[in-house]
C-alpha positions in Angstrom: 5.3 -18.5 61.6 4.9 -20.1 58.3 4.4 -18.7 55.0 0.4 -18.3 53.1 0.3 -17.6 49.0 -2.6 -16.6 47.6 -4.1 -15.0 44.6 -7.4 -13.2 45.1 -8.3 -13.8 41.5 -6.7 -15.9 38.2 -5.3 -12.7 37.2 -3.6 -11.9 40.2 -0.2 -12.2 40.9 0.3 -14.6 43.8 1.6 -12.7 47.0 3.0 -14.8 50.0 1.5 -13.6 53.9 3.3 -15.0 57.0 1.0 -16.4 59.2 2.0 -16.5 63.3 1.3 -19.4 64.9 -1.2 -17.9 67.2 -3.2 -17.5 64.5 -2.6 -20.8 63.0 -4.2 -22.4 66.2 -7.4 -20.9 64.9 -7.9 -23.1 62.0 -6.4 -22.7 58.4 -6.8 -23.4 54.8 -5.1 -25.9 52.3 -5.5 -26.6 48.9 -3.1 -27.8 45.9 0.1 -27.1 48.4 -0.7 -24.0 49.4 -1.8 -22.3 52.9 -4.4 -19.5 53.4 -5.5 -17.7 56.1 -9.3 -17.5 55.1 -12.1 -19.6 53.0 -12.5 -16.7 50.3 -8.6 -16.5 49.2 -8.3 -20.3 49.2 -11.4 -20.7 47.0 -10.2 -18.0 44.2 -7.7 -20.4 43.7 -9.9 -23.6 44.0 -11.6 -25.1 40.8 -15.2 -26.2 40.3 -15.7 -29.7 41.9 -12.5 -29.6 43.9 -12.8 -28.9 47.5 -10.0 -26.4 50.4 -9.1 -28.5 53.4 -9.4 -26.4 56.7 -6.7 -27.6 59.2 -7.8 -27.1 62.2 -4.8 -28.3 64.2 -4.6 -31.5 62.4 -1.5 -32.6 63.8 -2.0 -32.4 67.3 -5.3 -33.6 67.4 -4.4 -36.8 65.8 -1.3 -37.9 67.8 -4.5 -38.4 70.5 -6.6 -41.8 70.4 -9.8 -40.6 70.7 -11.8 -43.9 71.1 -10.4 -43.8 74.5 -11.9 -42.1 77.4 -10.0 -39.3 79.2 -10.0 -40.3 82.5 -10.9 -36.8 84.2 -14.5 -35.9 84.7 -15.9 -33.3 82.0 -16.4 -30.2 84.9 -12.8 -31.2 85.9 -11.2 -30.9 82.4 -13.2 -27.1 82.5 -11.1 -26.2 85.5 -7.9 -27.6 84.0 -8.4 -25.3 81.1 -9.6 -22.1 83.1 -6.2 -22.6 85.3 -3.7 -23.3 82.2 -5.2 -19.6 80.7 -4.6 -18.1 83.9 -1.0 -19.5 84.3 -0.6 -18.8 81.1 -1.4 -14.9 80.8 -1.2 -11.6 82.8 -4.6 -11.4 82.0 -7.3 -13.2 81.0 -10.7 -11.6 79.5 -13.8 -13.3 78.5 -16.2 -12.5 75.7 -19.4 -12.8 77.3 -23.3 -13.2 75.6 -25.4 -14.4 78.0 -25.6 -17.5 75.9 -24.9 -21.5 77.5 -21.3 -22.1 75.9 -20.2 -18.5 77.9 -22.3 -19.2 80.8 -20.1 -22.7 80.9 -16.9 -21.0 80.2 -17.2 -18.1 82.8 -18.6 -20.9 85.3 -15.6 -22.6 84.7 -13.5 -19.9 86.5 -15.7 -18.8 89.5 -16.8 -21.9 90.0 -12.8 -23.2 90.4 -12.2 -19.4 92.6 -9.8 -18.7 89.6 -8.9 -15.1 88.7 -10.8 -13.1 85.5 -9.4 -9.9 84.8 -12.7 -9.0 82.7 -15.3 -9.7 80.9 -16.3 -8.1 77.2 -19.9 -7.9 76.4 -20.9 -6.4 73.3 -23.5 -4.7 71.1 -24.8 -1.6 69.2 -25.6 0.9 72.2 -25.1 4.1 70.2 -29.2 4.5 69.8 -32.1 5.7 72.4 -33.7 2.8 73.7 -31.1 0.6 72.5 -32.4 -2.2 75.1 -35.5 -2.4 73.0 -34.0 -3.5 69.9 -33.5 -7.1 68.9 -30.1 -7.2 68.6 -29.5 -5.8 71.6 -32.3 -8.7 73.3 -29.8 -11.0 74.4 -26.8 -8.7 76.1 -29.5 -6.6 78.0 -32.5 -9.4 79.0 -29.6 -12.2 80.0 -26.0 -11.2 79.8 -26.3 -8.2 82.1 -28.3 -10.0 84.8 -26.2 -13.0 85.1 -23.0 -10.5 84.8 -24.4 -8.6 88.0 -24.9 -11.7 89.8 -21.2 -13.5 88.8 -19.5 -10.1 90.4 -21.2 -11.2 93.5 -19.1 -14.1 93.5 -15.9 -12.7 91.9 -15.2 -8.8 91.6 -13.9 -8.2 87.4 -14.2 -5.5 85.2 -16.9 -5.4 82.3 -16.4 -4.3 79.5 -19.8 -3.2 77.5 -18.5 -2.7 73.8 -20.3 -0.5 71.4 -19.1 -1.7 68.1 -21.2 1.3 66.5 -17.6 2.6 67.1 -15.5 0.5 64.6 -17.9 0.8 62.2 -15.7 3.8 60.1 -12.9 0.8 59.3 -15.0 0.0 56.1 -12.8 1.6 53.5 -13.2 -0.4 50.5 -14.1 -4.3 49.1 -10.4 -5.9 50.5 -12.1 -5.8 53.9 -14.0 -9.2 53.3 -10.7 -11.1 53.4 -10.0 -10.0 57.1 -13.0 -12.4 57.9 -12.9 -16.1 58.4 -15.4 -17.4 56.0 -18.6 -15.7 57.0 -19.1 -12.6 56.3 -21.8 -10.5 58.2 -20.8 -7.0 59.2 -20.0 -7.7 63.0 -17.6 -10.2 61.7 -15.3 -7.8 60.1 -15.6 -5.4 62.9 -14.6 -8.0 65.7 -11.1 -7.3 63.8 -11.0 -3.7 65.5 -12.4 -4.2 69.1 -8.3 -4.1 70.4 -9.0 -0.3 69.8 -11.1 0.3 73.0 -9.7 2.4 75.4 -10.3 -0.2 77.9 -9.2 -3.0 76.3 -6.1 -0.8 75.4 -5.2 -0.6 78.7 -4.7 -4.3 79.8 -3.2 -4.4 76.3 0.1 -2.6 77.9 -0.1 -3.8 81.1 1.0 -7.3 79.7 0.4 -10.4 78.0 -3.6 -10.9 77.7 -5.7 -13.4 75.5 -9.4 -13.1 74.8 -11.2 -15.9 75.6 -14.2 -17.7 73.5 -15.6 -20.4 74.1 -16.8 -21.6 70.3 -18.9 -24.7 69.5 -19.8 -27.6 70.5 -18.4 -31.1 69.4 -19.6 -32.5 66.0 -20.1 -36.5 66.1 -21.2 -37.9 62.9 -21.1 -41.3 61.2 -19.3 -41.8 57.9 -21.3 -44.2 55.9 -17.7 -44.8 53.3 -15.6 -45.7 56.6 -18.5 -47.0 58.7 -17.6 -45.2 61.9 -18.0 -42.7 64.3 -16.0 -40.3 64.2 -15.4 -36.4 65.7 -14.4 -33.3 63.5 -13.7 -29.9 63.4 -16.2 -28.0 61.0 -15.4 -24.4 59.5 -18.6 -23.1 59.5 -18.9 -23.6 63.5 -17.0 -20.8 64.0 -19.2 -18.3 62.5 -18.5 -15.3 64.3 -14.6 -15.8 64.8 -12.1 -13.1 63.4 -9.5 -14.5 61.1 -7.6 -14.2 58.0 -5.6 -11.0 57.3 -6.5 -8.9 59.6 -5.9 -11.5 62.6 -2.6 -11.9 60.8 -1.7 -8.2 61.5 -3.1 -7.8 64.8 -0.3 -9.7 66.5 -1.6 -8.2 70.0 -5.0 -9.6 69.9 -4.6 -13.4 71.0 -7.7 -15.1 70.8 -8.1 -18.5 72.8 -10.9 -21.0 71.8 -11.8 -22.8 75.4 -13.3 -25.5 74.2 -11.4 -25.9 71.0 -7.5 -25.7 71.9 -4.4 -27.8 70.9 -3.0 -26.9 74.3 -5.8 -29.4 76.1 -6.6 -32.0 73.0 -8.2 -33.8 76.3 -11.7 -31.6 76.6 -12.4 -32.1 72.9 -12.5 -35.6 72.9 -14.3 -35.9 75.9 -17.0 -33.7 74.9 -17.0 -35.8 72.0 -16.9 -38.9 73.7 -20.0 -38.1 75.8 -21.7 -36.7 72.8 -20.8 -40.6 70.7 -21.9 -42.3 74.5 -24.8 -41.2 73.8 -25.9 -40.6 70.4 -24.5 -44.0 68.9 -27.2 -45.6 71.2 -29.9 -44.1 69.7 -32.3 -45.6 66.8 -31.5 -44.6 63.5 -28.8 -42.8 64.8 -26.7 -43.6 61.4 -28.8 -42.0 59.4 -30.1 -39.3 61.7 -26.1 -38.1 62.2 -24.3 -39.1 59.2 -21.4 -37.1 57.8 -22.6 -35.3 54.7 -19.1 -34.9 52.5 -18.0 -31.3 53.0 -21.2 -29.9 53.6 -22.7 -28.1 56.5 -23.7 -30.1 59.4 -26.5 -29.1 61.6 -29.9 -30.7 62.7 -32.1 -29.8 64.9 -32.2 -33.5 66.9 -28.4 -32.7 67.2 -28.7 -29.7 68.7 -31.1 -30.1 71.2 -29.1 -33.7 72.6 -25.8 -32.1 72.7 -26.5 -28.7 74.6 -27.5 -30.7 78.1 -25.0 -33.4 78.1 -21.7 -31.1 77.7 -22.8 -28.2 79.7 -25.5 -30.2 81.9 -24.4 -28.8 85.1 -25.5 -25.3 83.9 -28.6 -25.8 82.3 -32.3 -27.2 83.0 -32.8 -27.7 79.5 -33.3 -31.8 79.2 -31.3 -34.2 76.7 -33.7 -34.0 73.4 -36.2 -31.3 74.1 -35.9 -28.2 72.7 -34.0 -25.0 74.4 -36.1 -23.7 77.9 -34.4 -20.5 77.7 -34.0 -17.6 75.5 -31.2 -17.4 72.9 -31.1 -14.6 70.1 -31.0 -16.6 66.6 -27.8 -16.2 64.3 -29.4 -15.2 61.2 -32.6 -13.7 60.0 -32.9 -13.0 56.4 -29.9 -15.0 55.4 -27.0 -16.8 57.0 -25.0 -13.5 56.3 -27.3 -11.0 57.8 -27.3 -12.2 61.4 -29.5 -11.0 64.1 -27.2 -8.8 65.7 -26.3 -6.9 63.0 -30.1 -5.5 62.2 -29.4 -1.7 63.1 -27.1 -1.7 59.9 -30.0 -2.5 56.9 -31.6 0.3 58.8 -31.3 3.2 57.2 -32.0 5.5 59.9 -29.7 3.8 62.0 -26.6 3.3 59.3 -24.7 5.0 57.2 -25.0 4.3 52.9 -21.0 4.3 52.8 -20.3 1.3 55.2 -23.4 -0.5 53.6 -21.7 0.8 49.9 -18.7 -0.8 50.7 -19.9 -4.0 52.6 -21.8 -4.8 49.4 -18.4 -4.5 47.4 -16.9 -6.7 49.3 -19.7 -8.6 48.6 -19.4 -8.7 44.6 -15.9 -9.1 45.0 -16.7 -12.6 45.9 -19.1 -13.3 43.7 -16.9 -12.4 40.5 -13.9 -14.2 41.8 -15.3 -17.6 44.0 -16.8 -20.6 41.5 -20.1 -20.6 42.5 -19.9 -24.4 42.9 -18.7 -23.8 46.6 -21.9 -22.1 47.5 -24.7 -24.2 49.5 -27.0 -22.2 46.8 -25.4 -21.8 43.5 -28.7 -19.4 42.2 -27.5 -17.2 44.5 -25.3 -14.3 45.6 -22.9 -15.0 48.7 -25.0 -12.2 50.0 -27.6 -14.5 49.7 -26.6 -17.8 51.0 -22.8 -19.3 52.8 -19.9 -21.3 51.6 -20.1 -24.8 51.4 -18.3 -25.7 55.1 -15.3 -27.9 55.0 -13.8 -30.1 57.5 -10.8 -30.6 59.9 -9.6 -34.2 59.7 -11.5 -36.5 60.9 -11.0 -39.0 64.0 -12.1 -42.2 64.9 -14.3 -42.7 68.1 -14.0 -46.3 67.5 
């Protein structure tokens, strides 16, 4: 472990927070010397016009050369990750939506006959008719099905998680710096799920990660450098439980799949393919260039990258848009995602979790320079942080 200060505000006093090095795999931030384990503490402390560095496993990611290609096929690397989990822990559980990058990541173990213990899928069931609600769309109309049909081929336990549940751990504003740097309800509550019964159970029975798979690669050109490179980017890892409560729960070991120090390899071939293809393209410079700490995301991007990393499990072809359904992340605002409708409704919530979530809230807005908002005008409620960026390497 290594040791965090941080000051929630100027007039705090600076208190220091080990953080384990399971939870530094995850991604952490720098600024002026010091470590934090989430966006909001490091940007009390970070002036107007000065930017936090999020190291996402700087280190080991640059002893690689990534403008060389791993010589392993892309499916092959997949298995090589599913097995090293599996060696790795007593057991392995997946976090399962129904959506392509956990289709891939499940595929990548029955496909390779290697062992899941189970598989978490989760939602709001705590209402009648809770298949009929939209945030309940994706879990019930695709992750279900395609979980009935994978059993056929491997027998697991799934594990359908009511987070209604958890919902009772919002006690007052400190709960927004348990979250990474997003923070939508479901977010904080993702903090809590070790709780279940069920889970609690493979809990004791040994060592046992929980498995994401995360996001995809992000290729962009740098105009100052004049090169393609690869990066890590914060904001990819939007619904990902960090800071202090992912300090504190030293049980709950969450393991990127795609993303890992442990196999720099299926990184840069991801982003290899991605640069392969992409670089070729005209106006590809301009279409994909690396905006300076700012949120990276286009549409064109999107759509290309989906079918050439995860091409063996999808129809969808290279450029056109998505042939299948996926529930959106945000409605309303990038901190009021889909999945967390039931909790603006009022006949579904409860005033005291929505009192204190919008605490938390103002607690962010009084103490975070409104300079690292993507909308200044506006509340964090309102709009998201400014996203930051791993360092970056060269593809060529």
């Amino acid at each position: 472990m290594f040791e965090s200060c941080r000051a929630h505000h100027k007039h705090a006093i600076t208190i220091c927070i080990m953080i384990p090095e399971h939870v530094k795999k995850l991604g952490y931030y720098q600024h002026n010397g010091n470590d934090y384990p989430n966006k909001w503490q490091a940007l009390a402390n970070c002036p107007e016009d000065e930017h936090v560095h999020w190291n996402f496993n700087d280190e080991t990611y640059s002893k690689h050369d990534w403008s060389k290609e791993p010589v392993h096929d892309l499916y092959e690397i997949y298995k090589m990750r599913a097995i090293q989990l599996r060696e790795k822990y007593d057991n392995v559980i997946l976090y399962f939506s129904g959506g392509i990058d956990s289709v891939c990541v499940i595929r990548s173990f029955l496909d390779n006959n290697v062992k899941i213990d189970a598989v978490i899928m989760y939602g709001t069931w705590n209402f009648k008719n809770a298949e009929d609600y939209a945030f309940n769309l994706e879990q019930f109309k695709i992750g279900m099905p395609l979980l009935a049909e994978y059993q056929k081929i491997q027998d697991f336990e799934i594990i359908l998680l009511d987070t209604y549940q958890f919902y009772d751990n919002y006690i007052d504003e400190s709960w927004i710096y348990s979250t990474g740097q997003l923070c939508t309800p479901l977010v904080y509550i993702n903090g809590f799920f070790h709780q279940d019964p069920k889970i609690q159970k493979y809990l004791m029975s040994g060592s046992t990660c929980f498995v994401r798979g995360m996001e995809k690669p992000r290729v962009v050109y740098d105009q100052h450098v004049e090169k393609w490179q690869a990066g890590f980017l914060d904001t990819s890892f939007l619904g990902s439980p960090s800071g202090e409560l992912a300090i504190k729960n030293k049980w709950d070991i969450i393991e990127y799949f795609f993303w890992s120090p442990d196999l720099p390899e299926l990184a840069i071939k991801q982003a290899r393919i991605v640069y392969n293809y992409i670089s070729k393209l005209i106006n590809a410079k301009e279409l994909f260039k690396k905006h300076d700490n700012k949120f990276f995301s286009t549409t064109e991007y999107q759509q290309i990258v989906d079918p050439l990393i995860y091409g063996k499990y999808t129809t969808q072809q290279i450029g056109k848009e998505k042939n299948y359904y996926s529930l959106p992340k945000a409605f309303d605002t990038p901190n009021k995602a889909y999945k967390d409708g039931w909790f603006w409704d009022k006949e579904l919530s409860t005033k005291l979790w929505v009192k204190v979530w919008n605490e938390g809230i103002r607690l962010i807005d009084k103490t975070i320079n409104k300079s690292h908002y993507n909308d200044p005008t506006k509340s964090i409620e309102l709009t998201s942080l400014v996203g930051s960026w791993s360092k970056m390497h060269n593809l060529e």
